[in-house]
LUMTOR-440695 format. One record per atom (N, C-alpha, C, O): residue in one letter; atom name; x, y, z. Coordinates in steps of 0.02 Angstrom, whole numbers, plus 50000, padded with zeros to 5 digits. Layout:
<recs>
REC|A|CA|X|Y|Z
...
</recs>
This chain:
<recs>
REC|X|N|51444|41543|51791
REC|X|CA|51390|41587|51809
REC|X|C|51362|41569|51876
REC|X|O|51379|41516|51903
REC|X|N|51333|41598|51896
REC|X|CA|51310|41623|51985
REC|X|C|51240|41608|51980
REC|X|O|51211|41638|51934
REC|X|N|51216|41581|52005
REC|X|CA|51138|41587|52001
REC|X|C|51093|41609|52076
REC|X|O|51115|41566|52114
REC|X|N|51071|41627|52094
REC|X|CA|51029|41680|52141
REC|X|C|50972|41628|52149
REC|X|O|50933|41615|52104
REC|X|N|50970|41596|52215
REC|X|CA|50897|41550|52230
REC|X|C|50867|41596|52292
REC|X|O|50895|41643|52320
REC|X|N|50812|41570|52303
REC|X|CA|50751|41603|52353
REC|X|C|50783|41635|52411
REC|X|O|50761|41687|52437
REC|X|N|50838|41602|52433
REC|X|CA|50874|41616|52488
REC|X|C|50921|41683|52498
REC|X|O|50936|41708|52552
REC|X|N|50939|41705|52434
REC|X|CA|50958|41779|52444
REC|X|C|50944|41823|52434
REC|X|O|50893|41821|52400
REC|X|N|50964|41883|52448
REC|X|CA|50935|41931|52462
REC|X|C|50948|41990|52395
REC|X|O|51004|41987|52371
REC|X|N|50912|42028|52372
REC|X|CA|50930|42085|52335
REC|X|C|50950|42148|52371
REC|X|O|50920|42155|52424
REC|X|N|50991|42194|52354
REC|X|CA|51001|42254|52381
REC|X|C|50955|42301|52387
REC|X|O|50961|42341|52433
REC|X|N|50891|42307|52336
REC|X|CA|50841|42353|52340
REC|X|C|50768|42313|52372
REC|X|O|50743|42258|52357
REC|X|N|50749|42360|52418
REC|X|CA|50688|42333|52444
REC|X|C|50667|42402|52412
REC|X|O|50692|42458|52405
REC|X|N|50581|42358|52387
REC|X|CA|50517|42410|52381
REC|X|C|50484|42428|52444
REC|X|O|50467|42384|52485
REC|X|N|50473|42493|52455
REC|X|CA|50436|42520|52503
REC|X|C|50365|42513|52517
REC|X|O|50331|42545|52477
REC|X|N|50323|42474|52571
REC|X|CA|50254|42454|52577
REC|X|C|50216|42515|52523
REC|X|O|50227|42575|52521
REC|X|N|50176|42479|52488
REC|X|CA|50140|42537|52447
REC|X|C|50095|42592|52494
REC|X|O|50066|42577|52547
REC|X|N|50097|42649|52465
REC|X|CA|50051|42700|52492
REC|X|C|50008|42727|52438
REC|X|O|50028|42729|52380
REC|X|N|49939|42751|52459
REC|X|CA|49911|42779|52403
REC|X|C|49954|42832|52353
REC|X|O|49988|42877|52378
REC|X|N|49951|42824|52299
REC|X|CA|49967|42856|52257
REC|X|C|49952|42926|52244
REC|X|O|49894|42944|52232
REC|X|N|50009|42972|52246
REC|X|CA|49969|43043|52211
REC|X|C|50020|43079|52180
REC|X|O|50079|43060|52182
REC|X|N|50000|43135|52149
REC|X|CA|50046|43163|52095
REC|X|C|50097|43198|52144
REC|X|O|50149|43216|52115
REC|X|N|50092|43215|52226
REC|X|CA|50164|43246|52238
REC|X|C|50169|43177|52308
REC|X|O|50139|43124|52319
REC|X|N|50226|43217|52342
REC|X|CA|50252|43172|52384
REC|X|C|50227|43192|52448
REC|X|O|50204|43249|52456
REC|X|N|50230|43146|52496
REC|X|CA|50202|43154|52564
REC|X|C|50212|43224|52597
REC|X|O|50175|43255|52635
REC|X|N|50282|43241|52569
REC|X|CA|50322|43322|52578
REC|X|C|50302|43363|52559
REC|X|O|50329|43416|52574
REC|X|N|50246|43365|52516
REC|X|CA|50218|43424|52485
REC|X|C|50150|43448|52510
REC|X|O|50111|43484|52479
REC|X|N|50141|43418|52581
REC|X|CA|50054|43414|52596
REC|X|C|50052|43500|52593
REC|X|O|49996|43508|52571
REC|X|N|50080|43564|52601
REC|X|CA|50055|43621|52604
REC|X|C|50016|43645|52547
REC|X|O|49964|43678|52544
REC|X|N|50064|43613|52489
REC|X|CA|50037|43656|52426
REC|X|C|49995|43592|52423
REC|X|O|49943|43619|52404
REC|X|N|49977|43521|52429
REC|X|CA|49914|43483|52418
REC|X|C|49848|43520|52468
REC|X|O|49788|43511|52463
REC|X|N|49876|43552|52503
REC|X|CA|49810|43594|52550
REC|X|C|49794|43650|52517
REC|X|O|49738|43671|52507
REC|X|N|49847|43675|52501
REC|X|CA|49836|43751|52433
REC|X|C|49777|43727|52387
REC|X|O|49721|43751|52383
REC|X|N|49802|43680|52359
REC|X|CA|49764|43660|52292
REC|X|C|49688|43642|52318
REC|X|O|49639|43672|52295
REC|X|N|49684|43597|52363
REC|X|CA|49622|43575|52396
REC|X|C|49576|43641|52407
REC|X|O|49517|43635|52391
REC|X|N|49598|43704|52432
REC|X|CA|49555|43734|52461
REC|X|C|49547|43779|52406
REC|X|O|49491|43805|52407
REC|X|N|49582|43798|52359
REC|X|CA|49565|43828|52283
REC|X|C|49515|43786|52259
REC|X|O|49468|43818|52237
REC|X|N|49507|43719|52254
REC|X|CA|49480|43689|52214
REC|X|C|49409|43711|52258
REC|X|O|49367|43744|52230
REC|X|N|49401|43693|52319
REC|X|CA|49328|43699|52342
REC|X|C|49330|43777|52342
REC|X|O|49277|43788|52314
REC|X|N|49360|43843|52357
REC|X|CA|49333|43904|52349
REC|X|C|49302|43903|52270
REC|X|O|49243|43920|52273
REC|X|N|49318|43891|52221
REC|X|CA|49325|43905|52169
REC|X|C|49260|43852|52147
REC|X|O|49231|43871|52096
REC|X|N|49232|43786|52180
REC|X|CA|49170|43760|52166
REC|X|C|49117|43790|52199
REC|X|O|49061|43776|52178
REC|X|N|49124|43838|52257
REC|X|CA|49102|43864|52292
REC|X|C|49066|43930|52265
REC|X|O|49011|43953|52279
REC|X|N|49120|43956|52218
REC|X|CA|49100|44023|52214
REC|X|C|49086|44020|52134
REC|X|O|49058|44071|52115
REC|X|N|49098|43969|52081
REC|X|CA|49067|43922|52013
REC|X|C|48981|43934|52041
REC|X|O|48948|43977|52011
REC|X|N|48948|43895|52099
REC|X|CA|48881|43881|52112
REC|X|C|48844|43930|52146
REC|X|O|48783|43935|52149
REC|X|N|48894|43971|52175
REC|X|CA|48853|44039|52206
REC|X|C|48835|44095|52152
REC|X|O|48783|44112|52124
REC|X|N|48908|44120|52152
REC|X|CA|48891|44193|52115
REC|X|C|48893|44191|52042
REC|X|O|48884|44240|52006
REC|X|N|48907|44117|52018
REC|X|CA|48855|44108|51941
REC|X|C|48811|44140|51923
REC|X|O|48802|44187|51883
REC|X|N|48758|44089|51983
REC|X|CA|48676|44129|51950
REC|X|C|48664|44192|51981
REC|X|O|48631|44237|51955
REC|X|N|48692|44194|52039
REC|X|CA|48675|44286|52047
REC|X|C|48700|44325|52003
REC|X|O|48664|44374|51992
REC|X|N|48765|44321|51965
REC|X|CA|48777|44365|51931
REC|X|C|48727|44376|51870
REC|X|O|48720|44431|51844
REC|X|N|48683|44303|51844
REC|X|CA|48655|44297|51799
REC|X|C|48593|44336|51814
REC|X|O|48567|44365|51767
REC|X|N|48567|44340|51871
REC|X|CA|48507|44352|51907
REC|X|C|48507|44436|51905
REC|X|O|48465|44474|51880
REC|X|N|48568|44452|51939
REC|X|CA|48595|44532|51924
REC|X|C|48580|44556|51875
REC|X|O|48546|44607|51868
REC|X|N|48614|44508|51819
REC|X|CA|48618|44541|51755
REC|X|C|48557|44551|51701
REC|X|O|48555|44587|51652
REC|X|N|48503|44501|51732
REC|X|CA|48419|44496|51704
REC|X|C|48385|44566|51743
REC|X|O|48339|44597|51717
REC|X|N|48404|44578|51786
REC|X|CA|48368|44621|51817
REC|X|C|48400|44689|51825
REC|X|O|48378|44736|51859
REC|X|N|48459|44686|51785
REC|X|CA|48459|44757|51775
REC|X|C|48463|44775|51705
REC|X|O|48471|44833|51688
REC|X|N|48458|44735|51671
REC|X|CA|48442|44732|51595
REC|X|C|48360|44743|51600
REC|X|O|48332|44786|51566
REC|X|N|48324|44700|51645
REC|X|CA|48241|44708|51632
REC|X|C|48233|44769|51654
REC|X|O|48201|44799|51611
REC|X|N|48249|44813|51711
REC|X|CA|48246|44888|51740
REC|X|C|48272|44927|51674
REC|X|O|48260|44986|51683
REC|X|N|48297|44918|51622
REC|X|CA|48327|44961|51589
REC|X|C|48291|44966|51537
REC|X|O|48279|45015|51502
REC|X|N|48272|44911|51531
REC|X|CA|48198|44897|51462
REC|X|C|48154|44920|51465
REC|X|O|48130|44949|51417
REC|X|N|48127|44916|51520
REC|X|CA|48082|44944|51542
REC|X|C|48068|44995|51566
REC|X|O|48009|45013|51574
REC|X|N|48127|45034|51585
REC|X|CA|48119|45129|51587
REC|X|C|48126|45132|51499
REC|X|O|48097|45171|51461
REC|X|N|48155|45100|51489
REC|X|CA|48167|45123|51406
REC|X|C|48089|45129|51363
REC|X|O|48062|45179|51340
REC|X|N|48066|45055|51365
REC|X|CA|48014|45071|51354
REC|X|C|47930|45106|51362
REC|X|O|47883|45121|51325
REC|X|N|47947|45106|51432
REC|X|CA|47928|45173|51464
REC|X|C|47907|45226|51437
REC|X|O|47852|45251|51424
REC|X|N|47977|45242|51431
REC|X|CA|47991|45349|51395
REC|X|C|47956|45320|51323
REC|X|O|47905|45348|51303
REC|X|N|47974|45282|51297
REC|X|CA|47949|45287|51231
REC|X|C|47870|45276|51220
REC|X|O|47842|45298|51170
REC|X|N|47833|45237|51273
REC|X|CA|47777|45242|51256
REC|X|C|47744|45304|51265
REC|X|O|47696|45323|51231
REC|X|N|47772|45337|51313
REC|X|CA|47761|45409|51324
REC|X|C|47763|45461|51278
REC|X|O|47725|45508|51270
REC|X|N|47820|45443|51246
REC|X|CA|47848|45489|51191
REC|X|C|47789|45474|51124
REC|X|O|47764|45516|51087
REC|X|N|47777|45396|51125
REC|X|CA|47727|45377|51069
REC|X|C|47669|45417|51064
REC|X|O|47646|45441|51012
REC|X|N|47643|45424|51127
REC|X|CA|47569|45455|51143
REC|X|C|47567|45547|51142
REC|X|O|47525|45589|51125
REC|X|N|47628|45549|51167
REC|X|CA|47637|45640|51164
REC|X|C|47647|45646|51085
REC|X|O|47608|45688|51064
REC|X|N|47695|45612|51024
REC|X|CA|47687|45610|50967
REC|X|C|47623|45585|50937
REC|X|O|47625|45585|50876
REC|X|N|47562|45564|50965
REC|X|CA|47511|45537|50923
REC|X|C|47466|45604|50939
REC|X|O|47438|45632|50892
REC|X|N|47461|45628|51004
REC|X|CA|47408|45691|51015
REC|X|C|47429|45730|50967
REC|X|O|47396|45731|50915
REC|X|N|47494|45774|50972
REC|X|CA|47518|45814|50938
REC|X|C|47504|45811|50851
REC|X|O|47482|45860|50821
REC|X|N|47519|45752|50820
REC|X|CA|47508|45735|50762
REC|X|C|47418|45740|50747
REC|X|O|47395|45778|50704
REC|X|N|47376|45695|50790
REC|X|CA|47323|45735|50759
REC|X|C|47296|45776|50794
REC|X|O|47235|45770|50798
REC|X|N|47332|45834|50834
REC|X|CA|47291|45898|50847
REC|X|C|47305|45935|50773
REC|X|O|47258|45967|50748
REC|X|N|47375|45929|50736
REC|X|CA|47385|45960|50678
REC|X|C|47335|45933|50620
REC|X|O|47315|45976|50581
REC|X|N|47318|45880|50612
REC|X|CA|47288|45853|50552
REC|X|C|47202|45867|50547
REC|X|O|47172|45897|50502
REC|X|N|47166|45827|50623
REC|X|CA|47128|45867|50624
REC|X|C|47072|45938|50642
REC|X|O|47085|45960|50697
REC|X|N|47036|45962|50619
REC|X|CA|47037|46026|50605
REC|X|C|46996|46044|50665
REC|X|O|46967|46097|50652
REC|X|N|46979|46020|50731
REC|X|CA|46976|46068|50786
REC|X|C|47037|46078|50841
REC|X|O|47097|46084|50830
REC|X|N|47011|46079|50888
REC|X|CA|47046|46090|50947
REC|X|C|47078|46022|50975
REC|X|O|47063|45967|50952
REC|X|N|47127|46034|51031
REC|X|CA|47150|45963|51038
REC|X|C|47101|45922|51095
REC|X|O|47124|45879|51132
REC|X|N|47032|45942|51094
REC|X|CA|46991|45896|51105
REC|X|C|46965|45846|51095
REC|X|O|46934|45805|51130
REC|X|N|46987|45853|51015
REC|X|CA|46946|45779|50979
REC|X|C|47010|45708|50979
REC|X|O|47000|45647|50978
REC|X|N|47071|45744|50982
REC|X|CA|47150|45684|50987
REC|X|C|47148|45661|51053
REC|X|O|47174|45610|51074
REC|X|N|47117|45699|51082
REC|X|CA|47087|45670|51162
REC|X|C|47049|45610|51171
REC|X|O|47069|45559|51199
REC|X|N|46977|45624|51136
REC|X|CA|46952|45573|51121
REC|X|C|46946|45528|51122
REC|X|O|46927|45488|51165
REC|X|N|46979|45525|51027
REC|X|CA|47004|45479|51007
REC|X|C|47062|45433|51025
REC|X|O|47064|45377|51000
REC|X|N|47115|45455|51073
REC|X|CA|47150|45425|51114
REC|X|C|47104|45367|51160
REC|X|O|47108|45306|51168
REC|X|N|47066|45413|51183
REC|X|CA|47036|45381|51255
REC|X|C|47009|45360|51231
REC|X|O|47012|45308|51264
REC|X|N|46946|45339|51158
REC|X|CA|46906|45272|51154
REC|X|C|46966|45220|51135
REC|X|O|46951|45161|51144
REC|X|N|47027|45233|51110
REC|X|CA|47064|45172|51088
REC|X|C|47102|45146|51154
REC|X|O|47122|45089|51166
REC|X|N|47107|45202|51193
REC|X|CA|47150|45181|51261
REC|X|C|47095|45130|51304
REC|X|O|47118|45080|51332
REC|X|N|47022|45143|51307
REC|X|CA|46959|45117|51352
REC|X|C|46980|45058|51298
REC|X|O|47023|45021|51322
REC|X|N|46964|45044|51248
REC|X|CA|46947|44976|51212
REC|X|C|47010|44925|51215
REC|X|O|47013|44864|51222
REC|X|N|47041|44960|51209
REC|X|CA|47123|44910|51240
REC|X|C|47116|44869|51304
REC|X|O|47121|44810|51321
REC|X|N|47099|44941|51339
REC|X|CA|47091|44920|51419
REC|X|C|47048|44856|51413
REC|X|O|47067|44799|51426
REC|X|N|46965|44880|51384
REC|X|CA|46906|44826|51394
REC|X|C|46952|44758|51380
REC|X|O|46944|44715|51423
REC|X|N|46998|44740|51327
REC|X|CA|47008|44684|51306
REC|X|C|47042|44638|51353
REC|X|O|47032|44581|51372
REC|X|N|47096|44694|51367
REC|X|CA|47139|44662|51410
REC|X|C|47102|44625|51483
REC|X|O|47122|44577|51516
REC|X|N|47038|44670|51494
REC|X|CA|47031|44668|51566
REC|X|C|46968|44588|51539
REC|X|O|46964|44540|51577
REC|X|N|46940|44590|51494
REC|X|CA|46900|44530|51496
REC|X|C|46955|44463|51485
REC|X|O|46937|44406|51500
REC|X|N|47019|44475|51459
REC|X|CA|47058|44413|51451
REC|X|C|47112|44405|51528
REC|X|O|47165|44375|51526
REC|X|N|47093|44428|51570
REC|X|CA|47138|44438|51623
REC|X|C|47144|44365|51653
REC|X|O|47198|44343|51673
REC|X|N|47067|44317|51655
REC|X|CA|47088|44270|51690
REC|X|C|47083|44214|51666
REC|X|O|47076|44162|51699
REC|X|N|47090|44220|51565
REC|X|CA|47086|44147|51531
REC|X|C|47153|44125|51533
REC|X|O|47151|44077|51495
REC|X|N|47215|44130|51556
REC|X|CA|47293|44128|51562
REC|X|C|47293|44080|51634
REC|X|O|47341|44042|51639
REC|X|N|47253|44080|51679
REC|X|CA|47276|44067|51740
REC|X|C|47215|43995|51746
REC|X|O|47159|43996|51718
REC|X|N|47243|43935|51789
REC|X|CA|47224|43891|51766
REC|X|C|47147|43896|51830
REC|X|O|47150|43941|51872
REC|X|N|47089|43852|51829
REC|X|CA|47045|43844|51863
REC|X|C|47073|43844|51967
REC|X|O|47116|43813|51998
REC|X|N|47036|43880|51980
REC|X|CA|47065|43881|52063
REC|X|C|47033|43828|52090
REC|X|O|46975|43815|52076
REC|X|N|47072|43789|52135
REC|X|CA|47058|43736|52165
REC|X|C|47029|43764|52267
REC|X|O|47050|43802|52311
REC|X|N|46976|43715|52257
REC|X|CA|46945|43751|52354
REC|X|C|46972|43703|52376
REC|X|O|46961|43644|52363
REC|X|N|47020|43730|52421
REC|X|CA|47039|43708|52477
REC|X|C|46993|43702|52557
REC|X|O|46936|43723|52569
REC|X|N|47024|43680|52586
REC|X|CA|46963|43681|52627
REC|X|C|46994|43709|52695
REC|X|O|47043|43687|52724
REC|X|N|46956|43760|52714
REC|X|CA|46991|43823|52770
REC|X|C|46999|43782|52852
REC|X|O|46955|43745|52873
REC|X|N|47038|43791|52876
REC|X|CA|47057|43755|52938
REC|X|C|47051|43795|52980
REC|X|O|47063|43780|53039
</recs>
């Protein structure tokens, strides 16, 4: 048997290491492909996310809100109508009676307008 000391040589040399990656130095086009997919695609993940979300609140809230709209409309043209039939004058009195419940709504709302909003702080004018 042959024995192999420090002094000779093997046929295969390893190549100085280089960073490591899943293709070869030969492939930098499609590693630039991938690179710039990856940032369009984080790019457009953080942009048009929330706008789309933002879009989609606000044309859902425009739609609710004509919706509910017509219907409160529709509520009130169905409440006159209902008691001009029931009671027994003219549709003066569904008038009325609308308008003291419409004023007393109002009154409530308008005395609670500014227990929601916290104490205003004075600044001091420059």
């Amino acid at each position: 048997m042959e024995t192999f000391g420090p002094d000779d040589t093997q046929a295969s040399v390893t190549p100085p290491s280089r960073p490591s990656s899943k293709r070869s130095s030969g492939d930098w086009p499609s590693q630039a492909a991938d690179t710039i997919v990856t940032v369009v695609e984080t790019v457009r993940d953080r942009t048009t996310g929330p706008l789309i979300v933002a879009a989609r609140a606000l044309v859902f809230g425009v739609f609710i809100g004509t919706i509910g709209s017509v219907a409160a409309v529709l509520a009130i043209i169905g409440t006159v109508r209902l008691l001009d039939r029931i009671l027994p004058s003219s549709v003066w009195l569904p008038y009325l009676i609308l308008g003291i419940v419409f004023v007393a709504v109002g009154a409530v709302v308008f005395r609670r307008r500014n227990q929601s909003l916290p104490p205003a702080r004075n600044s001091p004018k420059r």
